[in-house]
Every structure is written in C-alpha cells, then in structure tokens.
C-alpha positions in Angstrom: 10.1 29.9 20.9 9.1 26.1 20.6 8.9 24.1 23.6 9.3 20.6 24.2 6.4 19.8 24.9 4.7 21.6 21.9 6.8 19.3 19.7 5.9 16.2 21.8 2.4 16.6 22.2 1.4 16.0 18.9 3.5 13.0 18.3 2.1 11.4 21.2 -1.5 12.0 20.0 -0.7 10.6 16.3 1.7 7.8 16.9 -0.8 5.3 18.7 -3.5 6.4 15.9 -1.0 5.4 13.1 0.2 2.2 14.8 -3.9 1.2 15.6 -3.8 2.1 11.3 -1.2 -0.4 10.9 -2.8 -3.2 12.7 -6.1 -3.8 10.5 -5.5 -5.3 7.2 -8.4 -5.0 4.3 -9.6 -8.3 4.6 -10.1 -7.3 8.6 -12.0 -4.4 7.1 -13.9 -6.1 5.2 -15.4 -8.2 8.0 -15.8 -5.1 10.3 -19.8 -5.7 10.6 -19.4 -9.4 9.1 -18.4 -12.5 9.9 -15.8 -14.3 7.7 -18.9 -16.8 6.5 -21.1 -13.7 5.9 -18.8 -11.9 3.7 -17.5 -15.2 1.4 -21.2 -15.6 1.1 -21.4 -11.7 -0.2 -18.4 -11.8 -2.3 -20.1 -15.5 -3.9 -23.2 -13.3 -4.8 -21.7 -10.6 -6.5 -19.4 -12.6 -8.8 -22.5 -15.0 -9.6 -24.5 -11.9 -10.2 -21.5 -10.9 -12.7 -21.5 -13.6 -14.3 -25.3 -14.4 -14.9 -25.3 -10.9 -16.4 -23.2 -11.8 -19.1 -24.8 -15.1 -19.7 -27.8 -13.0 -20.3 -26.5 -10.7 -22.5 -25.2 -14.2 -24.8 -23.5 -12.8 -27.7 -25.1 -9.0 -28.9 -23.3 -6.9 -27.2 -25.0 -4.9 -24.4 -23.2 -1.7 -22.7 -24.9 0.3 -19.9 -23.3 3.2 -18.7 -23.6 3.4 -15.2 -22.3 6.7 -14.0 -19.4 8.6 -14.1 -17.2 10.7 -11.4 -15.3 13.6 -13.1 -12.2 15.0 -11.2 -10.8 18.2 -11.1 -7.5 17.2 -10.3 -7.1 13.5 -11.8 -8.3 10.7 -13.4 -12.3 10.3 -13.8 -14.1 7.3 -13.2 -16.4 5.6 -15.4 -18.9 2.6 -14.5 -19.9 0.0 -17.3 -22.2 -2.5 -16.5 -21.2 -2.1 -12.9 -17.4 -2.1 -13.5 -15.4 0.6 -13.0 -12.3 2.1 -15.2 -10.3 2.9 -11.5 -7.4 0.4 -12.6 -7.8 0.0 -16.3 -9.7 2.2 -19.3 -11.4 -1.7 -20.3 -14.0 -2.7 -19.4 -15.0 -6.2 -20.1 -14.2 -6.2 -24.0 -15.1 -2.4 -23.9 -12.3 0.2 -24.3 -13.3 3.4 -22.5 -12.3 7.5 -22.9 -12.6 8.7 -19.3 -10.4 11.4 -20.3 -12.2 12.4 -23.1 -15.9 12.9 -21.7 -17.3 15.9 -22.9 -19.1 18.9 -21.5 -22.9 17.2 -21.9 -21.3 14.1 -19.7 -21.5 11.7 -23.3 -17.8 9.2 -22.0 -16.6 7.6 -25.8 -16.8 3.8 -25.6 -15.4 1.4 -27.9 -17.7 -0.9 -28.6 -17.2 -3.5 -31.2 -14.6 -1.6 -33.2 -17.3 1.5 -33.2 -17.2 4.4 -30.9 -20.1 5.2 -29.6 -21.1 8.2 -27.0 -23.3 7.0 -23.8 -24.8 9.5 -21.2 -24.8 8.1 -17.7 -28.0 5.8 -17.4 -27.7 5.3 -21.5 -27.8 1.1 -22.7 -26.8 0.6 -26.0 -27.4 -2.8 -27.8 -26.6 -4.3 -31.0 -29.9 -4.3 -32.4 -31.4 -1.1 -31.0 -28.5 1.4 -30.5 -28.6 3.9 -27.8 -31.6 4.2 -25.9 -32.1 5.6 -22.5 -32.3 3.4 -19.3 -35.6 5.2 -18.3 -38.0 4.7 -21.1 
C-alpha cells in the first residue's frame, strides 16, 4: 500500500530543484563563469571571426565540412564552416542533406547549383574541388 509519505517525499525533493530551474535564464547562463563585459567581448569575437572568414573566402566559393553527429532516433547534425544545420538544412548559401548521409559519412551539399559529397574534415573550392583538410 502507498503511504503518504512515499508520495510526498519525492515531491518535496523535486519541487525546489525545478523552481531553482526556473529562476536562471540563458543569458544568466551564459555568464555563469563570466562577467556581462567578458561575454559581449566573447560573443564580439566570434561574429568578427565569422565574418572575416567570409571576407576571405571573397567570391569562390569555399565549403568545409566540419563534422557531423548522426542520430539514431532524429535529426543529424551537420557543421559547415563552423555553422551548424540544428535549426535550418542552409547553411550560409549552402543547402545541406543531413538526412541523406551515407554509410562512408559523405553529407550531400549544394553548392552552387552542384551537389557535391564532403567527408567530415573535406574543403571543397571552386578552383580545386574536394581535397582533404589534412594534406
């Protein structure tokens, strides 16, 4: 037979963890080992170092796959010149086939009206096609 204290216990040991949950936002997170100045400064970095990468690349197109995460149970994930296909399958002007990456780990990419097949650490360029990050 349940007793009342069996069904009480519990809910006193999870209510004040979900109500500590509740009280941290993601910018409060985000700041856990940071001070506000310290992380505007980060976020700065990382959308300058975005955009300078582009300005380098100019106008050939230049597509590094990064890595990918397959899931057995959903979506996988795909990283594109350190972008990631969590929220949407393009990236930059790149339309990417998460769900269509085959057994050797090649992810389809749209590049310039061409697919092309990329293995995690693969670049391809305009002028010199696929080649592999570590040569």
């Amino acid at each position: 037979m349940i007793t009342l204290k069996k069904i009480l216990l519990p809910l006193f040991l999870v209510l004040p963890l979900q109500a500590m949950a509740q009280q941290y936002s993601e910018q409060s997170l985000k700041t856990l080992f940071t001070t506000p100045q310290e992380r505007q400064a980060i976020d700065s970095n990382r959308r300058n170092n975005r955009a300078s990468a582009n300005q380098i690349q100019g106008g050939t197109s230049r597509v590094q796959l990064n890595g990918i995460v397959k899931r057995s149970n959903g979506k996988s994930v795909v990283w594109i010149n350190g972008q990631n296909t969590m929220d949407s399958s393009n990236v930059e002007n790149y339309k990417v086939y998460s769900n269509a990456i085959n057994a050797g780990n090649k992810t389809p990419v749209m590049i310039d009206g061409k697919t092309i097949y990329l293995k995690p650490g693969e670049t391809w360029s305009e002028g010199e096609g696929v080649s592999d990050v570590a040569k």
